[in-house]
C-alpha positions as CSV (number, residue, x, y, z in Angstrom):
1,X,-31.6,-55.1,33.5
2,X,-32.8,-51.9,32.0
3,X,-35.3,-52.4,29.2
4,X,-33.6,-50.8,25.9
5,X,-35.4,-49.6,22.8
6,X,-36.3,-52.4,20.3
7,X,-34.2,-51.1,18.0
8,X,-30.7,-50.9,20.5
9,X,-30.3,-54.4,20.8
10,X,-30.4,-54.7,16.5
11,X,-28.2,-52.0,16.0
12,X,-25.7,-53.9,18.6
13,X,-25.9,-57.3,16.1
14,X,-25.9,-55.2,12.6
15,X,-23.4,-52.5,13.2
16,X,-20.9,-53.7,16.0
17,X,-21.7,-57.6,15.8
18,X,-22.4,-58.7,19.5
19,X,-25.2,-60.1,20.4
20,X,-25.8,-59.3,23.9
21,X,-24.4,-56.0,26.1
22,X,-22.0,-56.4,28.7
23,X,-22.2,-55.9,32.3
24,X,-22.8,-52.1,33.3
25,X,-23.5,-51.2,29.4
26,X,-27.2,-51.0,29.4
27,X,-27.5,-48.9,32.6
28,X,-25.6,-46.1,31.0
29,X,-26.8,-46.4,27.2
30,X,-30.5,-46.3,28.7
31,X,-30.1,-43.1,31.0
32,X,-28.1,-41.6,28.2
33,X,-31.0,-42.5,25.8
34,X,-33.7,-40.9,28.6
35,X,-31.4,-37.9,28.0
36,X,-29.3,-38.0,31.7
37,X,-25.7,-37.0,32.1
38,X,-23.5,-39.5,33.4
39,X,-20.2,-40.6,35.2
40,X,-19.5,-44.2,34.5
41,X,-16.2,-45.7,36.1
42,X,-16.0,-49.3,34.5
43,X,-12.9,-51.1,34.1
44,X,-10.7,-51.3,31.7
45,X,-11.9,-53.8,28.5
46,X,-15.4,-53.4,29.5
47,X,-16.4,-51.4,26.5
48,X,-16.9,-48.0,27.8
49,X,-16.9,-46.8,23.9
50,X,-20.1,-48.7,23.0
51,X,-21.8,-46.6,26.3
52,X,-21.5,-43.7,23.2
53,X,-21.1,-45.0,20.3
54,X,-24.6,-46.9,20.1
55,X,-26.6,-44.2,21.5
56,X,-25.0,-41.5,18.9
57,X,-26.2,-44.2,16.2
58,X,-30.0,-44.4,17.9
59,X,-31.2,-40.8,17.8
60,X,-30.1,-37.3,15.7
61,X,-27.1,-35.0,16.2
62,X,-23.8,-35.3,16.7
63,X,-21.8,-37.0,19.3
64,X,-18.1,-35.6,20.5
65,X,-15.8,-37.6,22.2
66,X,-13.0,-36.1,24.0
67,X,-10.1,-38.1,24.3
68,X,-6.0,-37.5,25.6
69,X,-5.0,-40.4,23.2
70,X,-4.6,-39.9,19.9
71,X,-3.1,-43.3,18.9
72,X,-6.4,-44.6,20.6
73,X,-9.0,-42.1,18.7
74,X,-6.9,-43.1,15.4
75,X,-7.5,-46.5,16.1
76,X,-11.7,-45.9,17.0
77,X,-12.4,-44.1,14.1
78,X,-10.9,-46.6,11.8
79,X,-12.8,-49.1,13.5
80,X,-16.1,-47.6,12.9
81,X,-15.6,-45.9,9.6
82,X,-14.8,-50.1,8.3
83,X,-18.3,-50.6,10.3
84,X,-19.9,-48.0,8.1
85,X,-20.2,-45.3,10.8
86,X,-20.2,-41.9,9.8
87,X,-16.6,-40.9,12.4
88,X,-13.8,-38.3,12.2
89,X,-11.0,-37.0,14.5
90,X,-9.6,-33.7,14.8
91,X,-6.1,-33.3,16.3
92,X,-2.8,-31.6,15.9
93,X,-1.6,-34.1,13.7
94,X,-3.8,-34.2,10.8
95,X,-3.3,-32.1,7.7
96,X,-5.0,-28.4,6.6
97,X,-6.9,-30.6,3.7
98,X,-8.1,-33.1,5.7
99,X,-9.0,-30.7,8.9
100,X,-11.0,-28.5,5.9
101,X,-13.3,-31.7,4.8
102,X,-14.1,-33.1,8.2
103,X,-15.7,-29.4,8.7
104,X,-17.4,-29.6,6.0
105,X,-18.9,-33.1,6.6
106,X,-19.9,-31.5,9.9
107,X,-21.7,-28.4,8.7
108,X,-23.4,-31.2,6.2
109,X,-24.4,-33.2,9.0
110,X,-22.8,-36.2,8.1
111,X,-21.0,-36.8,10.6
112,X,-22.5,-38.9,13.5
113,X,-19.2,-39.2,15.9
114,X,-16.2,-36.3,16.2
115,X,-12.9,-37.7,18.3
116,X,-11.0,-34.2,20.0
117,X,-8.3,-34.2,21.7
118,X,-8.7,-31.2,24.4
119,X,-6.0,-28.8,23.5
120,X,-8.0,-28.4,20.0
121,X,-11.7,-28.7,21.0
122,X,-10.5,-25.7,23.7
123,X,-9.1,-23.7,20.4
124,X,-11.6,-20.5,19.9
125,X,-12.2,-21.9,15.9
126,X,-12.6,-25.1,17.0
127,X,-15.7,-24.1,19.9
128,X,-17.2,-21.6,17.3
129,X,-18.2,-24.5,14.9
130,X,-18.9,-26.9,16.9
131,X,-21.5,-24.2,18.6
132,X,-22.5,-23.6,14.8
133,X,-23.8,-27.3,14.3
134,X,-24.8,-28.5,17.9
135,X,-23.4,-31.0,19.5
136,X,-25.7,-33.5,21.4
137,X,-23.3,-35.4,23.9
138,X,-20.1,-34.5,25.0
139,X,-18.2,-37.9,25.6
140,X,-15.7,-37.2,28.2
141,X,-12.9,-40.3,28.1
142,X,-10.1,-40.3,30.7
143,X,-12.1,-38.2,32.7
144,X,-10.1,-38.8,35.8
145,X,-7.6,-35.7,33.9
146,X,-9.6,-33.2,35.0
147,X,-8.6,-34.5,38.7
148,X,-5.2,-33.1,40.4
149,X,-6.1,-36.1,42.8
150,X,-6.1,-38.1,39.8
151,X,-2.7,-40.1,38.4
152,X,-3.1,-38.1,34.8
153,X,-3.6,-34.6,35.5
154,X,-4.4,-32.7,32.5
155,X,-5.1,-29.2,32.7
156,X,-6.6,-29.2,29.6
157,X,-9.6,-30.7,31.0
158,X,-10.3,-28.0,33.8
159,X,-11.8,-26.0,30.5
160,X,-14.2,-29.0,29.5
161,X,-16.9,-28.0,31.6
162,X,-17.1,-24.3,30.5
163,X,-16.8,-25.7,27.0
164,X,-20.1,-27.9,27.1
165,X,-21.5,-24.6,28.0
166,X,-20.4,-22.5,25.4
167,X,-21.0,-25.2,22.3
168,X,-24.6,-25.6,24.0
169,X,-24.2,-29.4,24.2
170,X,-27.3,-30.7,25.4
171,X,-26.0,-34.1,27.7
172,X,-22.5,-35.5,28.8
173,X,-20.7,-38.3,29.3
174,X,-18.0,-38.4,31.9
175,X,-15.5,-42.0,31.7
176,X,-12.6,-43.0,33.2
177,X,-11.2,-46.4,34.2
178,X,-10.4,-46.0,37.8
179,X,-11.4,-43.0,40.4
180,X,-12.1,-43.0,44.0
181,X,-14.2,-40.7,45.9
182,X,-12.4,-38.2,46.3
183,X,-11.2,-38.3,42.2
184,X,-15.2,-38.8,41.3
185,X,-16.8,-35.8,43.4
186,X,-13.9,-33.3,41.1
187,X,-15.0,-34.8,38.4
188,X,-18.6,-33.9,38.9
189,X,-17.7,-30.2,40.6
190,X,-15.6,-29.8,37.6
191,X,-17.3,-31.4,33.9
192,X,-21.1,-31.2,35.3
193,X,-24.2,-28.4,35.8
194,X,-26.4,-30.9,37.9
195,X,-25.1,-34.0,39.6
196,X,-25.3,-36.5,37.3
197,X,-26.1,-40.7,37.2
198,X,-23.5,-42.3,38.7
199,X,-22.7,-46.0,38.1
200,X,-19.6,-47.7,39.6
201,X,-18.2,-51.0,38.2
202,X,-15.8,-53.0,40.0
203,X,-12.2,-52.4,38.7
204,X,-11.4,-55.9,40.5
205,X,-9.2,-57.9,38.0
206,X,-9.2,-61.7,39.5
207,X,-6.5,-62.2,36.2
208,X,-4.4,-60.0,37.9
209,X,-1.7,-60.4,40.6
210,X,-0.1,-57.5,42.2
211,X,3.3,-58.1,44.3
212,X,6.3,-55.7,45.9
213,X,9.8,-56.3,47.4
214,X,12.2,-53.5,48.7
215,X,14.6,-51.6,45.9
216,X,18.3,-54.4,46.6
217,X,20.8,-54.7,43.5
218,X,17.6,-54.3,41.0
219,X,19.5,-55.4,37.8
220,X,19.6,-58.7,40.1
221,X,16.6,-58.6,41.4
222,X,15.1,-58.5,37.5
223,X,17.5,-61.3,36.3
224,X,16.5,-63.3,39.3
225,X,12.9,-62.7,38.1
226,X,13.4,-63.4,34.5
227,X,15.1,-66.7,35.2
228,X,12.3,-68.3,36.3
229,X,10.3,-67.3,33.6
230,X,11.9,-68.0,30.4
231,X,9.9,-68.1,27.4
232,X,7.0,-66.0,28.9
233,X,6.9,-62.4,27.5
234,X,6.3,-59.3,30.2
235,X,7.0,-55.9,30.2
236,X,9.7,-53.6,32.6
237,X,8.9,-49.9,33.0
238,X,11.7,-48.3,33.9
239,X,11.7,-43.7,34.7
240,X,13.5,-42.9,31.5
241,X,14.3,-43.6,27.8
242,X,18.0,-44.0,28.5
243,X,17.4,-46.5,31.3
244,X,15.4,-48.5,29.2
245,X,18.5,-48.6,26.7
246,X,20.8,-49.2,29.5
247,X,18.3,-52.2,31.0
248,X,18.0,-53.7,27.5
249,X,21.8,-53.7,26.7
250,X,22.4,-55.2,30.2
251,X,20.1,-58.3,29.2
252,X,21.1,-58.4,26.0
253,X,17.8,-57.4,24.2
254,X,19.1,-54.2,22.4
């Protein structure tokens, strides 16, 4: 295991409550701390957030995180603003007032973590402030959006790389759940200057068990499959709102 600053491993017990790192976590937190971009492809649940979040607490500047969710950066920036953390998010759906005081937190310095959403941190106003205060990691979540070989193509993302450049941002962070080879090398010809530290976790879920059968009658297909599992809760994806509504009347959910 990488050897971590003193002071990492008491920041991880006072300010997030764990008391010892996960697999994968120190690797990334210690080149990030020795001041290394990085791609890190870890699985789902393995606390990809703490690979930024701690470091943006050990050292000065600010940290922002770029994220296509906004339920999800809603949800972060609650979560550390209860732990104390200094945390904001800008996005489409906040209000003028509230938009007006995270910029001035930021031009106080008060700030230690921004959440973006790409369509605003690619606005002109948005890049000419953040360039204004420095920014000292980029976070790049759901990186596999900058991918067209990827399953979430955002075009949004093409941008990010140019972006770093122009705010000055001194280090970044590129995360995503799942990318191949081919996914991985666009994300680094795409977000990065120099190639940066790579680390790979196993996306292997052992939990998880992964079946087909040909398309036959599905509505009895999914009956036949709900039978022998009542009283377990699941969930049916189906391509549209209005087949959802039609699935749920058929089994008498709606």
């Amino acid at each position: 295991m990488i050897e971590l600053p003193a002071n990492a491993k008491a920041t991880l017990k006072s300010v997030f409550g764990f008391d010892a790192f996960r697999p994968g976590q120190p690797e990334i937190i210690g080149a990030l701390l020795a001041s290394e971009n990085v791609l890190a492809v870890m699985p789902t649940g393995s606390g990809k957030s703490l690979c930024y979040q701690l470091p943006a607490l050990l050292r000065p500047g600010l940290t922002v995180v770029v994220s296509p969710l906004i339920a999800l950066m809603r949800d972060q920036v609650r979560q550390l603003q209860a732990l104390g953390v200094e945390a904001a998010s800008l996005n489409f759906s906040i209000e003028i007032e509230e938009s007006r005081a995270i910029r001035r937190s930021l031009r106080d310095g008060k700030l230690k973590l921004l959440y973006v959403a790409p369509e605003r941190l690619t606005r002109p106003d948005t890049v000419e402030m953040l360039d204004e205060v420095g920014v000292a990691l980029l976070a790049i979540d759901e990186a596999h959006c900058v991918s067209q070989w990827g399953h979430d193509f955002r075009p949004e993302y093409l941008r990010l790389g140019d972006i770093a450049q122009q705010i000055r941002c001194l280090q970044t962070l590129a995360l995503t759940a799942t990318a191949d080879g081919p996914t991985r090398a666009d994300i680094v010809e795409k977000l990065f200057r120099r190639p940066p530290r790579t680390f790979v976790r196993s996306f292997d879920r052992p939990n998880l068990h992964l079946a087909m059968q040909p398309k036959d009658n599905a509505r009895k297909q999914i009956a036949q499959f709900l039978d022998g599992r009542r009283g377990q809760s699941g969930i049916i994806y189906c391509a549209s709102r209005k087949k959802t509504e039609e699935l749920a009347t058929h089994l008498g959910l709606a």
